[in-house]
C-alpha positions as CSV (number, residue, x, y, z in Angstrom):
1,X,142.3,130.7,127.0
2,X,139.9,128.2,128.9
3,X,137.9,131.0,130.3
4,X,137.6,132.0,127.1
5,X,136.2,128.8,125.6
6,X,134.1,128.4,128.4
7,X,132.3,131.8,128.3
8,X,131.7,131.6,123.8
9,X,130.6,127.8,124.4
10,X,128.4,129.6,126.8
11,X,126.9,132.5,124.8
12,X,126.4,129.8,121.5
13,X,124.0,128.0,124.0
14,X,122.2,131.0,125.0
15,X,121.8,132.1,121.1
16,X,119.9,128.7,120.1
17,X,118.0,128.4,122.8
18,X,116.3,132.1,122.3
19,X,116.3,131.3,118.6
20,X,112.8,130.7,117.1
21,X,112.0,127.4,116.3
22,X,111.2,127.4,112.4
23,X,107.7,125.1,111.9
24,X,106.3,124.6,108.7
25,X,102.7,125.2,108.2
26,X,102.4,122.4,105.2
27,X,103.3,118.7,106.2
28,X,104.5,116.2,103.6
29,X,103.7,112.7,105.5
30,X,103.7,109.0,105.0
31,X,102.2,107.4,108.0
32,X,102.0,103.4,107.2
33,X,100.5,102.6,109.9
34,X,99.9,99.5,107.6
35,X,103.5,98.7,107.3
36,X,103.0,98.3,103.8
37,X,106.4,99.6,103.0
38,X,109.9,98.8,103.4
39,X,112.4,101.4,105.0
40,X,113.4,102.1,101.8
41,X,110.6,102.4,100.2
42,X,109.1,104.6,102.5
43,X,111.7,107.2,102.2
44,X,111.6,107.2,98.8
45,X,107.4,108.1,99.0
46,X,107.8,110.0,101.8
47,X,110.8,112.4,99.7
48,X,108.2,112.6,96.9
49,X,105.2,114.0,99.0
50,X,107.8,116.5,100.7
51,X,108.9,118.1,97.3
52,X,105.0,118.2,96.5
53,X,104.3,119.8,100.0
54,X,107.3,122.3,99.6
55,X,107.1,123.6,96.1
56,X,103.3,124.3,96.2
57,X,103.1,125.0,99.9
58,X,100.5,122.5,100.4
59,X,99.5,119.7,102.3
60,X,100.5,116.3,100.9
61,X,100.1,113.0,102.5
62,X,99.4,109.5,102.7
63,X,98.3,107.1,105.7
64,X,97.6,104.0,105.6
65,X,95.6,102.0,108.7
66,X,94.5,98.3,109.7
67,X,91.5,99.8,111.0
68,X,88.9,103.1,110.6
69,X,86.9,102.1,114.1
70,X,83.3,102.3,113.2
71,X,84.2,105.3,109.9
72,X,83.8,104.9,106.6
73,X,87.3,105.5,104.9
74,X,85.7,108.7,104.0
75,X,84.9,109.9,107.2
76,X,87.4,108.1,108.8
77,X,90.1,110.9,106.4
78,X,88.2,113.8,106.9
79,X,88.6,113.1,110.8
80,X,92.7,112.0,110.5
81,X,93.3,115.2,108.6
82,X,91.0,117.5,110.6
83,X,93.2,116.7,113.5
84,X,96.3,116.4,112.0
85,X,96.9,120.1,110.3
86,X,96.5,121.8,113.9
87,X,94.2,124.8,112.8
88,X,96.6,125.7,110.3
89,X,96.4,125.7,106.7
90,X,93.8,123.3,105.2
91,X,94.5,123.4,101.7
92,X,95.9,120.1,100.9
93,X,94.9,116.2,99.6
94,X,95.1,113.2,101.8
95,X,95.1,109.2,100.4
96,X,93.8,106.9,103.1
97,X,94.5,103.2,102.8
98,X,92.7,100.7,105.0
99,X,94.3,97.3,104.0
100,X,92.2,95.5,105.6
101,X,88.7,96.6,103.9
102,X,90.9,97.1,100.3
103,X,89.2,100.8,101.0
104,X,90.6,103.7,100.3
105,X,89.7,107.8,99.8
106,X,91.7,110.3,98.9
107,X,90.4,113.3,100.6
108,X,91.2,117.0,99.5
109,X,90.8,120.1,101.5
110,X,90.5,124.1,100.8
111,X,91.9,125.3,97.4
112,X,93.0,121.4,96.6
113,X,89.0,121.3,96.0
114,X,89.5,123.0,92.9
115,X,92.6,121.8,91.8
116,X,91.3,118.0,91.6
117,X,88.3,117.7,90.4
118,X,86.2,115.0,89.7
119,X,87.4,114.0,86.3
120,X,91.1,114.5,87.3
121,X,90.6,112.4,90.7
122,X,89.0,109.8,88.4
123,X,92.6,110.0,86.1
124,X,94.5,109.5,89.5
125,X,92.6,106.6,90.6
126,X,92.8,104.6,87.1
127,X,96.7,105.0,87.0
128,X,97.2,103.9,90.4
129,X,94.3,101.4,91.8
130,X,96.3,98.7,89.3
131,X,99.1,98.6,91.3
132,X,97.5,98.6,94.4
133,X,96.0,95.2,93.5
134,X,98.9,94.1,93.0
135,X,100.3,94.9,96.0
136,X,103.0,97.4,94.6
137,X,102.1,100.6,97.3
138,X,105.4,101.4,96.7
139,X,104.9,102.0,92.7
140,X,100.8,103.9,93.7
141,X,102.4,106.2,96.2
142,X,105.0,108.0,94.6
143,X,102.8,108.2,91.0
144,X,100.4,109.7,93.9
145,X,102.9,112.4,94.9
146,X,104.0,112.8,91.1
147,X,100.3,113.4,90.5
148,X,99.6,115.8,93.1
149,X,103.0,117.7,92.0
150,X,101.4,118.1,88.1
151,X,98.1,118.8,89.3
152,X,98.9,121.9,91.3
153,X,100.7,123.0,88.6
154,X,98.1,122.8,86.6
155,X,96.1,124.7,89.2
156,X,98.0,127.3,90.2
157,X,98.7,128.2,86.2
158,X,94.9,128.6,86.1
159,X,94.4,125.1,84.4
160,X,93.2,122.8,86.8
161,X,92.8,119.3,85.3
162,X,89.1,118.8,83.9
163,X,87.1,118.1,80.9
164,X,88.8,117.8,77.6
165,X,91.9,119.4,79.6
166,X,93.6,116.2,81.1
167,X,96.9,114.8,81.5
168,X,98.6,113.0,78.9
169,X,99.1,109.5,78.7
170,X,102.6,108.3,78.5
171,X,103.5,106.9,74.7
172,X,103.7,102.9,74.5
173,X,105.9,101.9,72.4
174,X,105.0,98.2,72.4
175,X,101.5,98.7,72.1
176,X,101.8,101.3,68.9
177,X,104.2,98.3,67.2
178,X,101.4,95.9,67.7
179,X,98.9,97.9,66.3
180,X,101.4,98.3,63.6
181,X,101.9,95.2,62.7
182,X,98.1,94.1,63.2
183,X,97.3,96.9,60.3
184,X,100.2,95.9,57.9
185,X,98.9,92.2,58.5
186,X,95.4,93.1,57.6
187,X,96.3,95.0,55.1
188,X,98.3,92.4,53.2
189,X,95.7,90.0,54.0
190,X,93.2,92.3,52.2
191,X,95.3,91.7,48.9
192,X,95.9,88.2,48.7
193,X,92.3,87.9,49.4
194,X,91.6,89.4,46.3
195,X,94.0,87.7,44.6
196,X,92.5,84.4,45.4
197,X,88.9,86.1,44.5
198,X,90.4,86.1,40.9
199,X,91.2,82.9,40.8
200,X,87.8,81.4,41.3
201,X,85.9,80.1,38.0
202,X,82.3,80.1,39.8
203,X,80.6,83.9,40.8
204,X,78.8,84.2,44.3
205,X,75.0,84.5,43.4
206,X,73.4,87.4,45.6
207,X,69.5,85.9,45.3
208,X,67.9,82.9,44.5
209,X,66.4,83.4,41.4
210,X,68.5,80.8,39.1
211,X,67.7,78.0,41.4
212,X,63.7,78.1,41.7
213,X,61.0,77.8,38.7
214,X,59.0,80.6,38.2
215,X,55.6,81.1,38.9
216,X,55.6,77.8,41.2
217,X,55.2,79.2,44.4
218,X,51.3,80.6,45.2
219,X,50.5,82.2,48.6
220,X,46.8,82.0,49.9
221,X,46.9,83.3,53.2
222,X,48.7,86.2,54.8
223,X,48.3,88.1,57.6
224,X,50.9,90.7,60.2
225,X,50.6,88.8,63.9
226,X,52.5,91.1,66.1
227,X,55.5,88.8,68.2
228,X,57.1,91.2,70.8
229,X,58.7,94.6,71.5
230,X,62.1,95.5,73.3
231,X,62.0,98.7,75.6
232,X,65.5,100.2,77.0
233,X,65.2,103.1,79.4
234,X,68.1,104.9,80.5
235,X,68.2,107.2,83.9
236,X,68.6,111.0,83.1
237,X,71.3,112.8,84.6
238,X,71.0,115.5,86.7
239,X,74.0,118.5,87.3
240,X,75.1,117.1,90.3
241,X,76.5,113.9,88.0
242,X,79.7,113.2,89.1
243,X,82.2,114.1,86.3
244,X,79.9,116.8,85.0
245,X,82.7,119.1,85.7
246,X,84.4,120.6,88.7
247,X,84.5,118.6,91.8
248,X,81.6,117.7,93.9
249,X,81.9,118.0,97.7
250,X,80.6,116.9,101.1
251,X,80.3,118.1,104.3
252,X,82.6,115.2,107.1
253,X,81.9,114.8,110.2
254,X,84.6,117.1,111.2
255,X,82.2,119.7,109.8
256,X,84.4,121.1,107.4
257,X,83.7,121.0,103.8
258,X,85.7,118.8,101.7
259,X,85.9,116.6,97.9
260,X,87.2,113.7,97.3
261,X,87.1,110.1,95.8
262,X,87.1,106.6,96.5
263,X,86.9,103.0,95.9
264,X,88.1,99.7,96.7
265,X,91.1,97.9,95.0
């Protein structure tokens, strides 16, 4: 009965060790190499960008650094995710932090070109450059991750998010009851301010003409001297304007071919 134990314990070994190892071509990765997270925190970005990664089979990640060497934050992404993927698939988006700069780029690759463009990676950046102010990475990264998940979508349904086609901001319900309440006010401000107009006994005069004496005011001299002009120019703008449509790209050092967008916060 030992023998027996021995020899299936045996052949169990032998089956996982000729077994394939099963590697996914699409990573999902939070590297905070900033340690701007908490443990729990992490996790809870890092589960985000994996159901992102796995349900569009797409690269979605997020690093953050102290330092990008002698790189722009731009350059210095193109170059972190050039070596990161391995030769394997390249469609995917990258946000860089570099906390000590305030910089950051978020960086998209292959068919993720398309899929963000300009005018939608200008959307992502207004919702969550707030709360990286503020410090709360926790709160940026995981809108990040719910952004790239609704923007493949969008994408793969042959809607990417552009021009007059762009996500919808969430209802506030304290803002729509102050703007409520300002109207009614102003409304019931506009009646009792007529009300009070009846009450007056003396009418607004619109000129002059009952307070002067006719006839007793001569002019002898006249003449047009010219004082000053104002002139306003405003630069055209060309088809390569950023949020013209579609999304502009660049070529990294890495060589490849990539869009993107960045700022500082």
């Amino acid at each position: 009965m030992k023998l027996k134990s021995l020899i299936l314990t045996g052949l169990a070994v032998l089956t996982l060790a000729a077994a394939p190892l099963q590697v996914s071509a699409y990573h999902s990765v939070l590297a905070d190499d900033a340690n701007l997270l908490d443990t729990s925190a992490a996790e809870k970005v890092d589960d985000a960008l994996a159901d992102a990664a796995k349900d569009h089979e797409c690269d979605v990640m997020i690093h953050t650094t102290k330092d990008t060497g002698n790189y722009s934050v731009r350059d210095y992404a193109d170059l972190y995710y050039e070596e990161y993927h391995n030769d394997m698939e390249e469609d995917g988006i990258i946000l860089v932090v570099d906390i000590t700069t305030r910089d950051y780029y978020i960086l998209t690759s292959g068919l993720c070109i398309r899929a963000f463009t300009d005018m939608g990676l200008d959307y992502i950046e207004s919702a969550i450059v707030p709360d990286m102010q503020e410090n709360d990475f926790e709160t940026a990264f995981v809108e990040f991750a719910g952004f790239c998940d609704d923007y493949l979508k969008q994408a793969e349904a042959g809607k990417p998010y552009d021009g007059d086609h762009m996500p919808k901001k969430p209802y506030n319900v304290g803002l729509s009851l102050l703007i409520s309440l300002l109207v009614g006010s102003a409304s019931g401000g506009v009646g009792i301010a007529g009300l009070f107009a009846n009450l007056k006994s003396v009418k607004k005069q619109e000129g002059a003409a009952d307070y002067t004496k006719a006839n007793s005011f001569k002019v002898e001299t006249s003449s047009d001297v010219f004082l000053y002009k104002n002139v306003t120019r405003m630069e055209k703008e060309d088809d390569s304007t950023r949020g013209a449509g579609g999304s502009s790209t660049f070529t990294g050092p890495s060589g490849s071919t990539r869009g993107g967008s960045g700022g500082s916060f």
